[in-house]
N, C-alpha and C positions, 0 to 999 in steps of 0.2 A: 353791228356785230353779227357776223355770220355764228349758223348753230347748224353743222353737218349732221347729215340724217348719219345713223349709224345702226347696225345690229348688233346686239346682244343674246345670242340663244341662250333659251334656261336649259341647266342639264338635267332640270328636275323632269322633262319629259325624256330624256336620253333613255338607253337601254342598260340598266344596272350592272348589266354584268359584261357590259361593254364601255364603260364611264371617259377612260383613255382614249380610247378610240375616237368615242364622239367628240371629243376635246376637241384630237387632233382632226378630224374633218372639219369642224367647225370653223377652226382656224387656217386649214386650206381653202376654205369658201368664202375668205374676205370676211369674218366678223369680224368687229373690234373690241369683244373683250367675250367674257364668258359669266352669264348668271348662276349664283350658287344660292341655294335658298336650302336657307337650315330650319327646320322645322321640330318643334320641343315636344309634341303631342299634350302640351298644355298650351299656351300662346293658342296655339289651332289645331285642330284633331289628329293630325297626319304628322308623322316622324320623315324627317328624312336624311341626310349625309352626316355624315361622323367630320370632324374637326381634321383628321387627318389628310381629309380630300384635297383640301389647299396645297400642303408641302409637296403630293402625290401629283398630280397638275401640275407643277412647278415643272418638275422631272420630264415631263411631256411636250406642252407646250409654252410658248412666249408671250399669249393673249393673257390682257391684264384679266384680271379675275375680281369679281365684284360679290363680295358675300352679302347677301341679305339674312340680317338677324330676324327670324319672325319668332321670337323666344321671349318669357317673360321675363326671365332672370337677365334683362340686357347689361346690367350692372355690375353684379354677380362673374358672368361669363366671357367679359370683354376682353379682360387681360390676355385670355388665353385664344379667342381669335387672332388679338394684335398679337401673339408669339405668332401665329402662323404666316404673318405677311401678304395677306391680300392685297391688293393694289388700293382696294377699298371697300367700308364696311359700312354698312346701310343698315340704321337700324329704325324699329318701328317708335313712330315720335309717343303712342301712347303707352309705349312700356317705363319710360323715365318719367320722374317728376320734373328735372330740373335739366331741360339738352344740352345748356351749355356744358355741362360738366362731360358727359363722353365726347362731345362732338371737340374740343379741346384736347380731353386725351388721345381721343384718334390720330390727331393733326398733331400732338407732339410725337408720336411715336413714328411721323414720317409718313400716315397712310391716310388719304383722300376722306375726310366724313361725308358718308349722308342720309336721309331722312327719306323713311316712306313712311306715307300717307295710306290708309285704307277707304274704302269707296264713303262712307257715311262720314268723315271725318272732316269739316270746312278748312280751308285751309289757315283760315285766320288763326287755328290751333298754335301754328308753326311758323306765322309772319315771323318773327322778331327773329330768328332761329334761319332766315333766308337767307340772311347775309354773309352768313359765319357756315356753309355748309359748300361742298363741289360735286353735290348730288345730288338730285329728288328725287325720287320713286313714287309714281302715283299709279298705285293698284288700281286697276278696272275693274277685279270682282272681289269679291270678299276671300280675305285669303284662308289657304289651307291644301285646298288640293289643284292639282293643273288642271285643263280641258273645258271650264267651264266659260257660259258665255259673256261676253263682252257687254259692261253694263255702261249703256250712252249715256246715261247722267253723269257722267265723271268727265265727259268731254267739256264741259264748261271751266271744272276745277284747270283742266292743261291748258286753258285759253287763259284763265287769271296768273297762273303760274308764268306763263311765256310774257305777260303785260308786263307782270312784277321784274321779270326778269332783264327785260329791254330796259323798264324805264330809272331802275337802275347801274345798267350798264355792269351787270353780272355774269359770267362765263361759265356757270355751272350747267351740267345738262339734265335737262327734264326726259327722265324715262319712264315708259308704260310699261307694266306685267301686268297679266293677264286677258284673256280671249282678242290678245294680237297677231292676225290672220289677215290673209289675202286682202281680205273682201272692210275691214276692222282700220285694219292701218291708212289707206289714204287720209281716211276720215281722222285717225289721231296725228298723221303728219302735219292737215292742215291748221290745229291747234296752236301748232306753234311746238310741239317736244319732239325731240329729236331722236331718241333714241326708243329703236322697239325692241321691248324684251319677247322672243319669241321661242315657246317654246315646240310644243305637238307642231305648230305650222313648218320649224326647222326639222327637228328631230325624229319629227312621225313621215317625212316627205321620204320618196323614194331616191331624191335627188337632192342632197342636203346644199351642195353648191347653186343647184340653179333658185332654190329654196333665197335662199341668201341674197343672190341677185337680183333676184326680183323684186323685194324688199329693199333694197338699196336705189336699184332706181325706183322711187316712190319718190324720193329727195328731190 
């Protein structure tokens, strides 16, 4: 089974008072979807996009749009992501007790579940939860805020990830966020995950298309 490299820019690096905009660049630059990372200033210190971003996006551009929950109320707060219709919602495996139960109601309500992983977290946490999911997120730094650096312990977790995934014969894609850069990503591509979530390297670049390119060919 082929796993196409693909990009994902976070708009958490974008320019807030330009949010639409970067959207739509991003999406003239060849990416295939757009990272949304909602952030509770409890879960992680840093607040970030209001719920309403999603529908607002919708308006804008055609790139599927990929929420990451980094919220602790993932439980709590679900229903009202799934009203906004993401394409899919990514939520952190250590805010529930029990994954079957949201990763079920995501996939009933017609939208993609999936699971991220943060850097200290084994992935054994989330074996049983592999099968049943069409998305992994495996954080390279400890979340909370953008910009920070790329932690290479985590390269091993994308290499057991990408085994699991072959030697079941599973189609979901393994993505990276966090300190995925020029110089960062060959190195995560040859792990085996396929998609890089990038943020400052897309949206801080003075050329957000050549940005994107460049990163594609990595694949």
């Amino acid at each position: 089974m082929e796993y196409k490299l693909k990009v994902c820019p976070s708009l958490l690096a974008a320019d807030y008072g330009y949010l639409a905009e970067a959207a739509i660049a991003a999406e003239k630059a060849g990416a295939d979807s757009l990272h949304l990372d909602y952030m509770d200033g409890h879960y992680v210190p840093n607040i970030s996009f209001g719920i309403d971003l999603i529908p607002a996006l919708r308006k804008r551009v055609r790139l599927p749009l990929i929420a990451h929950l980094m919220i602790s109320n993932t439980e709590e707060r679900l229903p009202d992501f799934i009203k906004t219709r993401p394409d899919c919602i990514v939520i952190q495996e250590d805010t529930v007790e029990d994954l079957s139960v949201p990763i079920e109601r995501i996939r009933k309500a017609g939208i993609k579940p999936g699971l991220a992983i943060t850097p200290p977290r084994p992935l054994d946490r989330i074996r049983n939860a592999l099968r049943v999911i069409d998305y992994l997120l495996i954080l390279g730094v400890n979340p909370g805020f953008g910009g920070q650096s790329f932690m290479e312990e985590t390269l091993p977790k994308m290499e057991e990830a990408h085994r699991f995934r072959v030697k079941h014969g599973l189609s979901w894609d393994i993505a990276v966020d966090g300190g995925v850069n020029k110089t960062t990503a060959p190195r995560i591509a040859k792990t085996g995950a396929n998609v890089l979530v990038a943020g400052t390297a897309v949206f801080g670049s003075a050329d957000i298309g050549k940005a994107v390119a460049e990163f594609l060919a990595m694949g």
